[in-house]
N, C-alpha and C positions, 0 to 999 in steps of 0.2 A: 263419338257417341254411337252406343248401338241401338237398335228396335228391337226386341224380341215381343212375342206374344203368347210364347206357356209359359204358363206359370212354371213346367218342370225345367226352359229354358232357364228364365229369371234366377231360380233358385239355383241353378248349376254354376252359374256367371257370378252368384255372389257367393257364393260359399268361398272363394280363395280370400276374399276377404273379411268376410264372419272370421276365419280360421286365426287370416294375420289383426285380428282386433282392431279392424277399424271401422270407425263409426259411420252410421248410414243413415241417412236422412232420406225423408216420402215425401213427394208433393203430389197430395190428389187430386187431378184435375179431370173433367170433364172436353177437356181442349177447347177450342180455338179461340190460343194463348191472346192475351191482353196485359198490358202493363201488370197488372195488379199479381198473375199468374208467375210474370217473372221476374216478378219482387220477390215472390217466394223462393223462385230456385237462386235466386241470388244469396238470399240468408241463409237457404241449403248449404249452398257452394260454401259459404263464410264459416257456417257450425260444423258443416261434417265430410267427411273424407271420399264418399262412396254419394253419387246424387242421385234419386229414381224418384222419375217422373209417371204418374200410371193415368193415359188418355182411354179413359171409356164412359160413352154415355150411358148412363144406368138407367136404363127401361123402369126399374121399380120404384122410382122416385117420381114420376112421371104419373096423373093422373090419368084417366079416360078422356080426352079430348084436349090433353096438354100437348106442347109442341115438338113431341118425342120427336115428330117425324122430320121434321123445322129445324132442326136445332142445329145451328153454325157448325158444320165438322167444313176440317182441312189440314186433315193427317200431313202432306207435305211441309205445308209452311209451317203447324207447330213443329216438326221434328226439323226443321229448320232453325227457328227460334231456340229450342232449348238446348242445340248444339252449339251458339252462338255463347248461350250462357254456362256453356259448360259443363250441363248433362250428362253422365256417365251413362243411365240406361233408363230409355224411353220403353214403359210398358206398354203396349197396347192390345191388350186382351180380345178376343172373341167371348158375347154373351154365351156363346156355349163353355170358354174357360172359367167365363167366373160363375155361371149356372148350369153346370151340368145337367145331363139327364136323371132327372128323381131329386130334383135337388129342390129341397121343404121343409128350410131351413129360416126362422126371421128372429132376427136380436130388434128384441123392442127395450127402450128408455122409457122408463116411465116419468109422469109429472114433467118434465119438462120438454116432452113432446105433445102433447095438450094443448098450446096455445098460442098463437104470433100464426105461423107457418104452417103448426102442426095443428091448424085450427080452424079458422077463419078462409072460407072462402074455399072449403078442401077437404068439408065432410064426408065422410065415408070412402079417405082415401089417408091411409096412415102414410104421409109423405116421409116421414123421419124414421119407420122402420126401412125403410128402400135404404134410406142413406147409411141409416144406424148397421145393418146387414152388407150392406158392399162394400162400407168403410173397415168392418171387423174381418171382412175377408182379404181386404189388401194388409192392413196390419200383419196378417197374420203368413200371408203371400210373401210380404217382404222381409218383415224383422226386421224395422226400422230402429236407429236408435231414438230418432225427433220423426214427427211427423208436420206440417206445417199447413198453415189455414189462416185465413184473411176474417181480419173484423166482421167486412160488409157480414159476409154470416155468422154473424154474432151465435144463434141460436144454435144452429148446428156446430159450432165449436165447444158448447156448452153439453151438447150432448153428446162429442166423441170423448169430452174429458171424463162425464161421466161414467160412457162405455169403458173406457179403458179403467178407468179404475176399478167398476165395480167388478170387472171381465180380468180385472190382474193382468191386464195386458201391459209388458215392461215397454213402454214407449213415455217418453215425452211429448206432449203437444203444445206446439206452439202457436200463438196468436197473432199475427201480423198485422201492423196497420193497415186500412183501410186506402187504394190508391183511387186520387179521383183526375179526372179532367179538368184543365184550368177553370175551366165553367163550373165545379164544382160537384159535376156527375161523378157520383161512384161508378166507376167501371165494372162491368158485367158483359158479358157473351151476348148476353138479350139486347146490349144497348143496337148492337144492327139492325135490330126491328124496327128500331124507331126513323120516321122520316125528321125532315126539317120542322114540321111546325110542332110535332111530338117531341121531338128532343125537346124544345125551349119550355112545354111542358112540365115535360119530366124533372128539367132544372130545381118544379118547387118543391122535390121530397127534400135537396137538401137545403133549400133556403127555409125551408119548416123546422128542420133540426136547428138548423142557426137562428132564428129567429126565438125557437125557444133556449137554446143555450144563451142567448142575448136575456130573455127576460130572466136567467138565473141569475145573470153577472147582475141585472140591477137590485137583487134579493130577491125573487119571486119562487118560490118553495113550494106554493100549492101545487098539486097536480093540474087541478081544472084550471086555474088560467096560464099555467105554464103549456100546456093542450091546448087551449086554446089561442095563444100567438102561431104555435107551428098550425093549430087546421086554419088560421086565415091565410097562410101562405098556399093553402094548397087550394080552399075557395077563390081565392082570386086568379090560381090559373084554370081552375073549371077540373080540377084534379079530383075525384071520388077514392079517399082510402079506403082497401081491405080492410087496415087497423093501422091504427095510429094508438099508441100506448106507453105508459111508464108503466117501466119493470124493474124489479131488482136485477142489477147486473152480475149475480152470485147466482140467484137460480129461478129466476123469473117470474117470483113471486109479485102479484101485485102491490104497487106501491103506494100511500097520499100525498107523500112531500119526497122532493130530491131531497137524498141525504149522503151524498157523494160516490156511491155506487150504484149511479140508478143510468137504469138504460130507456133511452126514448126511441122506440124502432116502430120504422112506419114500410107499407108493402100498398101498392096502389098498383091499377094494369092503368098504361098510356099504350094506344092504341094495340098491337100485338104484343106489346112487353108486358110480364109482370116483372115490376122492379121494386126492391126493398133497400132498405138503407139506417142505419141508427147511427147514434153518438152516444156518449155517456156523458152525462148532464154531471159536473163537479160545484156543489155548493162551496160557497166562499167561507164556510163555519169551519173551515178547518179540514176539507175534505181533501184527500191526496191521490183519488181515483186516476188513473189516468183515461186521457178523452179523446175522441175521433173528432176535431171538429170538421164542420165541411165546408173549408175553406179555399179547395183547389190544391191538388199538388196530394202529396205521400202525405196520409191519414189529419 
């Protein structure tokens, strides 16, 4: 595996194989890798020929007092890890490569950066154009044939399919299940914030999703008491969500009844973490959605 960090490098190192036609697969990561991260270069490694991995924490994602400065970096051990898994080229950009000087430039999505993430708890800071913009600029960096992206963010996977389609950007994107800890935490970078008595906390975002995927399997349809088994799970561990909601899992329109593509995505802070998490709730009428449960283990 190699490191490179310009972008003129990156593109020098893959042009021999742009040329011989083989296919190249992105996983965009923010680093320090966790299970869930290389899952994804594993399905890289399985789909395409050429693996690139791009580790950069993106400032513009990042609100005014969020934990830009905090945030779990350890360049060594991921480039460690993603050589293990067989890595072709680890990017790691300087903010000055991927923002140059004069650079005032933002791809906004609209409608469905309005609300979950891009909403709630995060006013006056458009968190999805930061992603929506650094994501159009690795795209466009690499020339991927797949790009690759995990469930837990459901939202922003919804918004890069958007970008790229409405942007003609010729990429594939794919959606990867959800990996969690046998305990049944979806894996996250954040989860290191959490001490001993906060993690056991944290546990009730996903016993909320199951809880309420449990009241679908007994036919419960409505939103309001399907919402209301998952927020008892989360007042019984003293949990306060951001938002707790059903969404359509198409485009995040809000819902009244699971109707086999509906997504229950909840986002709560336990003590320095904010952590989010959803499943998609599949009714018994015949619906063929496929679902994250959060039952411990790959999605």
């Amino acid at each position: 595996m190699r490191t490179v960090r310009t972008v003129a490098e990156l593109r020098r190192r893959l042009a021999p194989e742009r040329r011989g036609g083989q296919r190249i697969g992105l996983v965009p990561t923010m680093g320090h890798f966790h299970e869930g991260h290389l899952s994804l270069m594993r399905r890289a490694r399985e789909d395409t020929d050429v693996v690139v991995v791009s580790l950069f924490v993106n400032p513009t994602q990042f609100r005014d007092g969020e934990d830009l400065a905090s945030y779990p970096r350890d360049e060594r051990r991921d480039a460690s890890l993603a050589d293990r898994e067989g890595v072709d080229l680890l990017f790691v950009p300087s903010a000055e490569q991927v923002y140059p000087a004069g650079f005032d430039t933002v791809v906004r999505v609209g409608g469905l950066t309005d609300v979950l993430c891009g909403d709630a708890g995060r006013r006056g800071h458009r968190h999805f154009d930061g992603v929506a913009t650094v994501v159009t600029k690795l795209l466009n960096i690499v020339g991927p044939d797949v790009a690759y992206f995990g469930q837990k963010d459901a939202q922003q996977a919804l918004v890069i399919r958007r970008l790229a389609r409405d942007l003609d950007i010729p990429v594939g994107v794919e959606v990867c299940p959800t990996v969690r800890d046998p305990d049944g935490l979806a894996l996250s970078s954040r989860n290191s914030y959490l001490t001993g008595g906060e993690r056991e906390r944290a546990l009730a975002l996903s016993r909320a999703l199951r809880a309420a995927d449990e009241a679908v399997e007994k036919g419960e349809l409505d939103a309001r008491p399907v919402l209301a088994a998952a927020r008892a799970e989360l007042d019984r561990a003293g949990v306060e969500p951001e938002y707790l909601e059903l969404r359509s899992a198409e485009d995040l329109s809000p819902v009244e009844r699971v109707n086999g593509s509906t997504l229950l995505a909840v986002a709560a802070h336990v003590g320095r973490a904010r952590l989010i998490d959803n499943t998609v709730l599949v009714s018994h009428a015949g619906a063929t959605a496929p679902t994250d449960h959060p039952r411990g283990g790959p999605g």
